[in-house]
C-alpha atoms as one frame of an Amber mdcrd trajectory, in Angstrom:
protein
 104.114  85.780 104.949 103.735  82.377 105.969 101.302  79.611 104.937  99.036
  80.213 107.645  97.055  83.764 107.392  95.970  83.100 110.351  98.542  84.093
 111.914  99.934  87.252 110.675  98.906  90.735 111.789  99.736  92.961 108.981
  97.911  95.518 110.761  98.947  98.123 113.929  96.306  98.204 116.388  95.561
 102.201 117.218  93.436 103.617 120.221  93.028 107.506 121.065  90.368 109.461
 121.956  87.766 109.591 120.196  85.627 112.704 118.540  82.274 112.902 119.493
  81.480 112.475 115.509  83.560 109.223 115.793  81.469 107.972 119.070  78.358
 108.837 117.163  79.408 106.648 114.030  80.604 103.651 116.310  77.270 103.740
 118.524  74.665 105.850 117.501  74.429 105.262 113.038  76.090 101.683 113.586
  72.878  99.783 112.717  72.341 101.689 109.862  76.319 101.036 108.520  77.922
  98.391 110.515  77.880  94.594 110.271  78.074  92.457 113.400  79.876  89.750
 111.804  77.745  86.503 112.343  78.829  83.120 113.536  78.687  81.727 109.656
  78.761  83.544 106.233  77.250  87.052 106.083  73.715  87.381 103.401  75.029
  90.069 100.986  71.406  89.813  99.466  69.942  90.809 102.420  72.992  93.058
 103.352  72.255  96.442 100.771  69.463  98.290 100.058  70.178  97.361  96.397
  71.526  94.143  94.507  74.308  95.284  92.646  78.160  94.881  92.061  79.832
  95.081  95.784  83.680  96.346  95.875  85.222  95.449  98.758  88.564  97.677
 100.537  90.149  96.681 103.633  92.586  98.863 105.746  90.458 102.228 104.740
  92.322 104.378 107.282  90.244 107.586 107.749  87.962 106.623 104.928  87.945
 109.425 102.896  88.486 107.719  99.614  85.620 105.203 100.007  83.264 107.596
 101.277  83.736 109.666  97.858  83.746 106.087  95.828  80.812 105.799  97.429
  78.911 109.005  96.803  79.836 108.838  93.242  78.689 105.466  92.312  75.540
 104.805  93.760  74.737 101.991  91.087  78.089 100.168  93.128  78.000  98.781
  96.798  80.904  99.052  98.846  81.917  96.832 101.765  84.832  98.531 103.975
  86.791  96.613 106.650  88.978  98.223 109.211  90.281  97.317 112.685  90.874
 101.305 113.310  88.298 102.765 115.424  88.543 106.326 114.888  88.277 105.653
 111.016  85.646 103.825 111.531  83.540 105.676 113.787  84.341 108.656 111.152
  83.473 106.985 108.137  80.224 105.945 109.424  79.516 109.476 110.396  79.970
 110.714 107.362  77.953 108.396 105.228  74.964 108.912 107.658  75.252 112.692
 107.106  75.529 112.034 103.099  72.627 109.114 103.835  74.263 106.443 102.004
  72.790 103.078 101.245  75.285 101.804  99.730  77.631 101.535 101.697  78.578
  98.935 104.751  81.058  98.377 107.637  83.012  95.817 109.492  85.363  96.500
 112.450  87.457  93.158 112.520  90.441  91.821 111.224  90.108  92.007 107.394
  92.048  88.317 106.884  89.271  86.487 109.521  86.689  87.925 107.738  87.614
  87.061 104.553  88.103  83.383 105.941  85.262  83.118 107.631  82.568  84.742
 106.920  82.516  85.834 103.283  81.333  83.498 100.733  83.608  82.992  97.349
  82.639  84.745  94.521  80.997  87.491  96.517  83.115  90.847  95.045  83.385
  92.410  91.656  86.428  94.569  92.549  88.996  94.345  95.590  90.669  97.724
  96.923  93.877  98.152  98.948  95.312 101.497  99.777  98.292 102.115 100.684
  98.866  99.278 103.121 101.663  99.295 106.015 104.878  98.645 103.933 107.072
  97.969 106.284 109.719  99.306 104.880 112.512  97.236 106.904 113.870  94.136
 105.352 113.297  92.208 108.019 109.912  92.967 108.785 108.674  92.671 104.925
 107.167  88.910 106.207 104.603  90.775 107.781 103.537  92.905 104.502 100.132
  91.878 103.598 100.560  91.432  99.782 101.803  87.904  99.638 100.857  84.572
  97.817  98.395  82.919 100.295  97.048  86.108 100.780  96.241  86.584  97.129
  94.714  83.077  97.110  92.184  83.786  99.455  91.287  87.065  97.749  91.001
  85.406  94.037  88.853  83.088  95.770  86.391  85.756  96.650  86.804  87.703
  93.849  84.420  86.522  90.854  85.740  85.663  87.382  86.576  88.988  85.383
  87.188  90.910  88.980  89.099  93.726  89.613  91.962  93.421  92.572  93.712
  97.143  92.229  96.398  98.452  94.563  98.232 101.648  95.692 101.211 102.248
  97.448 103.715 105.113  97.624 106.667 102.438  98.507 108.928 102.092  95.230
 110.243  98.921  96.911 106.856  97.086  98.098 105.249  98.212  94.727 108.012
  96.184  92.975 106.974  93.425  95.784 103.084  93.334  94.617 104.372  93.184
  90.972 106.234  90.621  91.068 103.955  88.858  93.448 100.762  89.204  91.222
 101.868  89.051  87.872 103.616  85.094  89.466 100.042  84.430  90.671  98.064
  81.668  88.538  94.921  83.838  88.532  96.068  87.325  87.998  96.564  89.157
  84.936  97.934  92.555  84.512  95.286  94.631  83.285  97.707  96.929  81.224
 100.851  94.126  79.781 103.615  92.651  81.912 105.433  94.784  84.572 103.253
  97.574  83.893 101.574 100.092  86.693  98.755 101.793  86.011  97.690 105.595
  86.022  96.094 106.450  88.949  92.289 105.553  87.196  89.745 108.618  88.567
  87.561 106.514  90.307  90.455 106.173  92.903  90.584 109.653  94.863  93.532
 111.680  95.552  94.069 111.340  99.756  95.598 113.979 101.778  97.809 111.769
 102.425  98.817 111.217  98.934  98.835 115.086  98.440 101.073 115.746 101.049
 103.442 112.376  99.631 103.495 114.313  96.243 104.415 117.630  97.453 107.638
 115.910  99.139 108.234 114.031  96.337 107.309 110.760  96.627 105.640 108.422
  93.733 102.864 106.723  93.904 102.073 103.095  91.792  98.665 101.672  91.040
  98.472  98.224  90.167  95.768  96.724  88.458  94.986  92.919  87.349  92.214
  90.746  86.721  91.148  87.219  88.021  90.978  85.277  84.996
């Protein structure tokens, strides 16, 4: 990645058609769920129901895992940030069927928002699952787990955070070693070079399922901002 964020796009764009449970999320339970980002910093003390510790995950995908998260710990707000509409739209469905309050949306690029309109210090824990590895050499510049990138999330993240990752790529979880445990404000939570257990707040996706039944491993990684 280079020095300026600004300019990568570690993300794929998707568009399909959508379910009519997605359209409802996206239009009709939107003000309930989703943040329209404003032109400054968004008011997470005006933002939940609650005041309590917010996690924040970017690239949620379907949102399956931080819907559960979500369900289970309602003494925990959750902030999920996805360009993906269909996810999106979904998510938000769901959470207005299981009437969550703790719970909130943004549909933007995760690395703008992060820039521009989240205050540091804001999160207790950081989540990223299974992000886009791109698995070809050539391409691994665009892979989203990268110095500046960590920067701006330890920046963020409030002293004695959380920043915990997952990835089913032997190769890019070797990558996000290496890349945290060099960082100045990182500390592996478990000793040097060490991944974690999957911990059972994190859920078990389909998509993981389906990785394990073909074989593949999985790595959690998880350090602290110190």
């Amino acid at each position: 990645m280079s020095t300026t964020l600004r300019k990568i796009q570690s993300f794929v764009r998707r568009s399909g058609r959508l379910t009519e449970g997605q359209k409802a999320g996206l239009n009709d339970f939107w003000p309930d769920f989703g943040i329209d980002l404003p032109k400054g910093l968004i008011d997470f003390d005006r933002l939940f129901k609650k005041t309590q510790p917010i996690t924040l995950e970017i690239g949620f995908g379907n949102g399956d895992s931080l819907l559960e998260m979500a369900i289970v710990a309602p003494n925990q707000n959750f902030l999920g940030i996805e360009v993906y509409e269909a996810g999106v739209g979904r998510l938000i469905n769901e959470a207005h069927k299981h009437q969550l309050t703790n719970l909130k949306i943004i549909k933007a690029d995760a690395v703008e928002v992060l820039k521009h309109h989240i205050k540091d210090n804001s999160f207790e824990t950081f989540q990223l699952f299974f992000p886009d590895p791109w698995h070809k050499k050539k391409h691994h510049k665009r892979r989203i787990v990268q110095t500046v990138f960590l920067d701006l999330i330890s920046n963020k993240l409030q002293d004695g955070g959380t920043i915990h990752i997952a990835t089913d790529w032997e190769n890019y979880a070797q990558h996000m070693m290496e890349t945290l445990e060099d960082h100045t404000h990182f500390k592996n939570a478990l000793g040097a070079h060490t991944y974690s257990v999957r911990p059972k707040h994190r859920p078990i996706t389909k998509f993981e399922r389906r990785g394990e039944r073909l074989g593949h491993g999985v790595w959690d990684l998880i350090f602290i901002k110190e």
